[in-house]
C-alpha positions in Angstrom: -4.8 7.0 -6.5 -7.6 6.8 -9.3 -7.5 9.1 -11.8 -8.9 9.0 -15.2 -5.7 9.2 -18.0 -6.8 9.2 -21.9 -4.8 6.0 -23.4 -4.6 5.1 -27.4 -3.0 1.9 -29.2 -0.7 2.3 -32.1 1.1 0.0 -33.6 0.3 -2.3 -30.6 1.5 -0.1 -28.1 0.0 1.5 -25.3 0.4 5.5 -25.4 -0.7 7.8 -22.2 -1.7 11.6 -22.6 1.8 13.4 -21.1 -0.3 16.2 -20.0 -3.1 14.1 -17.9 0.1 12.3 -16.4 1.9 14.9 -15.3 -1.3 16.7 -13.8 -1.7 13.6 -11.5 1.8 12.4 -10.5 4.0 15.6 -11.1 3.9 17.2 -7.8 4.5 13.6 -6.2 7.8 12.7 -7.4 11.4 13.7 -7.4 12.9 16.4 -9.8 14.8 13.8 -11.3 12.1 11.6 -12.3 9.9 14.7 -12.9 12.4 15.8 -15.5 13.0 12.5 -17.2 9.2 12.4 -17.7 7.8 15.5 -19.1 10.5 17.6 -20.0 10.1 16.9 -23.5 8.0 17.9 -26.5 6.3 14.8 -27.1 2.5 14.9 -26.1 2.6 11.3 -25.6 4.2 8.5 -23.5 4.3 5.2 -24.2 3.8 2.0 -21.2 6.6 0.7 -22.2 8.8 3.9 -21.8 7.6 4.3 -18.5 8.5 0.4 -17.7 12.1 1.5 -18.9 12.7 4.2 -16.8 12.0 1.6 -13.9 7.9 2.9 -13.4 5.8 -0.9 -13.1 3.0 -0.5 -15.1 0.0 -2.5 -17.1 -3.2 -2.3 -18.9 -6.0 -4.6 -18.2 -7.4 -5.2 -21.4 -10.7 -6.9 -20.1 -11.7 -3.8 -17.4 -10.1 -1.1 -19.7 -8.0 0.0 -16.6 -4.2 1.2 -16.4 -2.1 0.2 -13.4 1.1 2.7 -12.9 3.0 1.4 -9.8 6.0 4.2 -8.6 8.6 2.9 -6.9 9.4 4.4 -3.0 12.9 5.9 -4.7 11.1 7.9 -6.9 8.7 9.6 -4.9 10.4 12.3 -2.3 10.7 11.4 1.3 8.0 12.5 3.8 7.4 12.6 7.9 4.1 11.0 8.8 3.0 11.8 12.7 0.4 10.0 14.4 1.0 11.6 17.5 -1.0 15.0 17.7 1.2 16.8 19.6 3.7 16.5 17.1 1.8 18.1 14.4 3.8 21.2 14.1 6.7 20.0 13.9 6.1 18.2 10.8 4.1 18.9 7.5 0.9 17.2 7.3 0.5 15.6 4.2 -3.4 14.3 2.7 -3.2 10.4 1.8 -5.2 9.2 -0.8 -8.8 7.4 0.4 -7.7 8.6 4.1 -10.6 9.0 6.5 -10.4 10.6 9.9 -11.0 8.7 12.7 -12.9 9.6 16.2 -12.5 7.6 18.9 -15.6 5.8 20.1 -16.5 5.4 24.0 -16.3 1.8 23.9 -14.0 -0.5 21.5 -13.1 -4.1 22.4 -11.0 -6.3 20.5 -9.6 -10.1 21.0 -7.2 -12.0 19.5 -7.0 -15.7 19.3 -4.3 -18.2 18.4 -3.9 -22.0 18.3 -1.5 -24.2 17.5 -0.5 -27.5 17.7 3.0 -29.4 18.7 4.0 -33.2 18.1 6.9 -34.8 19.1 8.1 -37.9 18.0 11.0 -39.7 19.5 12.3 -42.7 17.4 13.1 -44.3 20.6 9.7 -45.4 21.7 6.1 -45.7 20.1 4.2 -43.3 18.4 1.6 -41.8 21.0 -0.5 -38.7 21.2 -0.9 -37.1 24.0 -4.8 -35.7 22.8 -5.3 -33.2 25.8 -2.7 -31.5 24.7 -1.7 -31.2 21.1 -4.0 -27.9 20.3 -3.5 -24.8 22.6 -5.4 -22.3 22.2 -4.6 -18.4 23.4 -7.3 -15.6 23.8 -6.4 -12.2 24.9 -9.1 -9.9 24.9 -9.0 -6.0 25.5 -11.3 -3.3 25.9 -11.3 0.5 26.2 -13.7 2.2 28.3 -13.6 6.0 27.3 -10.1 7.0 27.6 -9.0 3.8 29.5 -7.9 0.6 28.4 -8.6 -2.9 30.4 
């Protein structure tokens, strides 16, 4: 998720606007974690607080960017469907950068492997069989409509 935070250095420390923070993650994790952040009375937090209280985090000093990285335990657990029919059972939640897809009329992929086995047996001399030492797999499939060949 991008979001724009207000940063300052002091003392050679990185310090991140509470309020900003909390605006863009507080509804994303855990009570716990929520509480641990921004129940206080400090308007500020610094990187390396949020490293202690297990939250990965950097600044890139060359692109003037700041990398937070939550991990999974901290953020609550949710349902994803794919399946449409299924859709009210379980809460639908917006991802971040997620685009809706249609289906086209027509999609075909393939996919293509190789690979390559020698065997060497100590017990007579070293020959390649050339024919075969690369084999190579296609498997190709294609979707007409609402039907897949």
């Amino acid at each position: 998720m991008l979001q724009i935070f207000n940063v300052f250095f002091e003392n050679e420390e990185l310090f991140i606007d509470l309020a900003e923070l909390e605006a863009s993650v507080g509804d994303a994790v855990i009570p716990r974690v929520y509480s641990a952040l921004f129940d206080t009375e400090n308007e500020n937090i610094s990187l390396q607080t949020l490293i202690d209280l297990g939250i990965d985090g950097y600044y890139d000093y060359q692109k003037f960017e700041l990398y937070i990285y939550f991990p999974t335990w901290m953020l609550p657990r949710r349902v994803l469907s794919i399946n449409r029919t299924g859709l009210t059972r379980y809460s639908m939640y917006q991802m971040s950068g997620t685009t809706t897809l249609t289906r086209p009329w027509f999609s075909m992929h393939s996919n293509l492997s190789m690979y390559s086995t020698v065997s060497w047996d100590t017990t007579s001399p070293f020959t390649i069989n050339w024919p075969s030492i690369f084999t190579l797999q296609s498997q190709t499939s294609f979707n007409l409509f609402d039907v897949a060949f």
